[in-house]
N, C-alpha and C positions, 0 to 999 in steps of 0.2 A: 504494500500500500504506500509506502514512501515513495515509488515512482510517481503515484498517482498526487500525491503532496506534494513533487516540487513542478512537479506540471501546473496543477493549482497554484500555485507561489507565485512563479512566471505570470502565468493569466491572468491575475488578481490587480489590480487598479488600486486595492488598498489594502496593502500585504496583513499589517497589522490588526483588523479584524477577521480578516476571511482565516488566518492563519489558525487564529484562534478558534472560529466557528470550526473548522476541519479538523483541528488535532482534539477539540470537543466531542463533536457530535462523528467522528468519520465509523468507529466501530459501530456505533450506534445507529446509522444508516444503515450498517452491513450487515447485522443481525434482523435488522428487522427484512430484508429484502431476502435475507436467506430465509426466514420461518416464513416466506410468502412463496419463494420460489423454490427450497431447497434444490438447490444447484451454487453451489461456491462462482463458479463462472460469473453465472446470471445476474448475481447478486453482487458480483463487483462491477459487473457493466451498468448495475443500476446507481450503486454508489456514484461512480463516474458520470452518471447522467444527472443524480441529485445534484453533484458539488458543480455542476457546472451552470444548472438553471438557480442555487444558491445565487453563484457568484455574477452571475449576470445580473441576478434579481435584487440584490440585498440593499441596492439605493433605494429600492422602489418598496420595502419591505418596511409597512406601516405600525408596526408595533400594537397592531388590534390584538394579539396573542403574543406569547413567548414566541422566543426565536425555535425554541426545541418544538411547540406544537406546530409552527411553519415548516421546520423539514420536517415531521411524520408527515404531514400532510402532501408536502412534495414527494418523498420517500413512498408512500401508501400510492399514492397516480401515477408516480411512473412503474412501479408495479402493476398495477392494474391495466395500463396503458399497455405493458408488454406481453404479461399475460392475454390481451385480448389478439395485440402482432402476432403471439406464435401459435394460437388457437386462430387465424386466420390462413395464417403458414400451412394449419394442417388441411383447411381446408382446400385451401388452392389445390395441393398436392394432390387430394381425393380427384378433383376435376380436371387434372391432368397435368399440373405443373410440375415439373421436370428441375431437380437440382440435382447437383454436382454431391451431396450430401443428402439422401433421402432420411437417411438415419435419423439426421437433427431434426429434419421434417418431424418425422412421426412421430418421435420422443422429443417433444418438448420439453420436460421434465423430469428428465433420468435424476431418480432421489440420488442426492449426492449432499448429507448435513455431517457436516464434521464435529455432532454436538452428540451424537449418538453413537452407543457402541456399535459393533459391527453386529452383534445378537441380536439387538432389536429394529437393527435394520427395516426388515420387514415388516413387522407391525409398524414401527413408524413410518415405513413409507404409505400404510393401508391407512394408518390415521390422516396424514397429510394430503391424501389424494381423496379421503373424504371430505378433507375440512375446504381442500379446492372445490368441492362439487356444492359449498353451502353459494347460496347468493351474496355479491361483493360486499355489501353494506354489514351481513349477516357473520361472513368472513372476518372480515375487520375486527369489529365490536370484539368478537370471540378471540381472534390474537392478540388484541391489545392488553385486553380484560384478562387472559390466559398463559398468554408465553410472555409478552412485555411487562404483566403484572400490574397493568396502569388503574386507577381510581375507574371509575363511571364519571368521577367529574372531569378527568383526564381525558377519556374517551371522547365525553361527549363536547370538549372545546376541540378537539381532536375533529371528530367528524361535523364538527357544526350542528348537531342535535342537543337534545334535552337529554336529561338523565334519566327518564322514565323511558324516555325512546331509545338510550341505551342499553337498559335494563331489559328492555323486553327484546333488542336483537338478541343481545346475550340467552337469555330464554329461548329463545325461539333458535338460534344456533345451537345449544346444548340439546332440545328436544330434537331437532334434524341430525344431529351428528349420531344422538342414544338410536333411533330410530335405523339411519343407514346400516352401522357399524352395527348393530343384532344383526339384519339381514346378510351384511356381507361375511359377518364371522358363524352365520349359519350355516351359509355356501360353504363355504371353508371346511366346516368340519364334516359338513357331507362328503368330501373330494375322498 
């Protein structure tokens, strides 16, 4: 990640805050873009896309919120922005686009969480590829709330909602995710 910091350094117009925003918030980008995409790769091409619509942005940056609920929110869209590019990627490919790499096509998300043992690999990628299958907003709530450990009052300056409105995605993502995860660990033990 140090390449990716003095590239930012270079590009920065005003070394001394952006320097700071990055050696702050850079792990904390990367985590969050890995428990959305698990893919290390992925999740540092997103970093890179964070810190650079940061640094572009941070004149323009109003101070209606903290600077940390500004990049989740940057952090959390261009996630979703990407995830919707490579679930587009798959589709092309259905209808006949043609790459040099078909692999990457199909596997958008080869689990790759360097946070997990190798043992639970598996469940964890069953759990992640369900929590992908919740709706974005449902998603959200549920990682913030869950893997980032954030308030409801977090969340919900976070996603620009109420805390009753974050309460109940939460709900309503834990009742979706208990719901899948029976079925799909039912399948499973049918095999």
């Amino acid at each position: 990640m140090s390449s990716i910091y003095n590239y930012f350094r270079d590009m920065s117009e005003n070394n001394y805050d952006f320097n700071n925003i990055y050696t702050k918030y850079a792990v904390f980008v990367y985590n969050i873009a890995l428990n959305y995409l698990q893919n290390t790769e992925d999740a540092k091409e997103i970093t890179q896309d964070v810190f650079i619509q940061v640094n572009q942005s941070i004149k323009k940056f109003e101070h209606n919120s903290t600077i940390k609920t500004w990049i989740y929110r940057i952090t959390i869209n261009k996630c979703l922005d990407f995830i919707k590019f490579k679930n587009s990627q798959k589709r092309w490919y259905i209808y006949g686009k043609k790459s040099s790499d078909e692999k990457e096509i199909l596997n958008h998300s080869n689990f790759d969480h360097p946070g997990i043992a190798i043992e639970n690999q598996e469940n964890a990628a069953i759990l992640f590829q369900t929590i992908n299958e919740l709706k974005d907003n449902q998603k959200t709530a549920f990682l913030l709330s869950k893997v980032e450990e954030l308030s409801n009052a977090e969340i919900a300056a976070i996603m620009e909602l109420s805390i009753s409105s974050v309460e109940s995605l939460i709900f309503r993502a834990k009742t979706n995710l208990k719901e899948k995860l029976s079925k799909k660990f039912e399948i499973y033990r049918k095999k």
